[in-house]
C-alpha positions, 0 to 999 in steps of 0.5 A, a space after each residue: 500500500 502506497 502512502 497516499 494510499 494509506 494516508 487516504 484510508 486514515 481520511 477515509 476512517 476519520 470522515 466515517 466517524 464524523 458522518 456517524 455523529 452527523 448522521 445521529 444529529 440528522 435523525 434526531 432533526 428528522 424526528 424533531 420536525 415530526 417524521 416517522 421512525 420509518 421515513 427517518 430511517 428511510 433518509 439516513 440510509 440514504 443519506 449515509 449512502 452517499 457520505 459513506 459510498 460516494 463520497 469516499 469512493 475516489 477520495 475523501 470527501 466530507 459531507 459539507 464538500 459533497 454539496 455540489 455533487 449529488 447530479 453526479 450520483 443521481 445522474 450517473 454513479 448510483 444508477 451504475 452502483 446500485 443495485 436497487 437503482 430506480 425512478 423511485 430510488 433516485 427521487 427518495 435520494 433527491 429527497 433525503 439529500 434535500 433534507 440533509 442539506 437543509 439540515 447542514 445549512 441550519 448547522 452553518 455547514 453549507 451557505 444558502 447559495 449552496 443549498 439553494 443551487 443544490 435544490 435548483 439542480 436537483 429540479 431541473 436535472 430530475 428529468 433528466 436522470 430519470 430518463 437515463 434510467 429508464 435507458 439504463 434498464 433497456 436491455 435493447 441499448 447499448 452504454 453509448 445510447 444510455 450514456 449519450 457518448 
């Protein structure tokens, strides 16, 4: 093992700790604004999904860094990913992701242009990403016609 590489994985750790005590806070808010134990659960698996899996996959990326790349994962990397990826799956992602980054930006984490371009894409790409997953899932196209190479 390289030392960038090991020096990476001790990030990596490191971030996994932090995004257990965040994700602990985010399903006491998700709870103090009344949702089911259910739905909190629901949006923390997603959620930590995201912060655990693709936001540590290349790098190590912290959950306030990842704001701006959630059209990457609901776009692409989850559809690929996934094994449970659907056009159910993707919009309870755009949902949760919301809600978490609603909850970063009240903790101070995240400015209010961040969440609020990261709603604006979420709205306006949604479309787009469900149609890439509905290509994904025809078996008659081949990557060049799903992904648009």
């Amino acid at each position: 093992m390289t030392d960038d590489h090991a020096r990476i994985e001790l990030e990596c750790e490191r971030i996994r700790a932090e995004n257990e005590k965040l994700l602990e806070e985010f399903a006491g808010w998700l709870s103090a604004k009344g949702l089911g134990d259910t739905t909190v659960h629901r949006h923390c698996k997603n959620v930590e999904f995201y912060l655990n899996y693709f936001l540590l996959y290349e790098d190590a990326e912290e959950a306030a860094e990842g704001v701006s790349s959630v059209s990457m994962l609901l776009g692409s990397w989850f559809i690929r990913k996934a094994m449970w990826a659907s056009r159910a799956a993707i919009k309870s992602n755009a949902t949760s992701l919301k809600k978490f980054y609603t909850f970063m930006h009240e903790k101070g984490k995240v400015s209010t242009e961040q969440l609020d371009d990261l709603k604006r894409d979420i709205k306006e790409e949604m479309p787009d990403w469900l149609e890439t997953m509905a290509r994904y899932d025809d078996p008659n196209l081949n990557a060049d016609e799903i992904w648009g190479l």
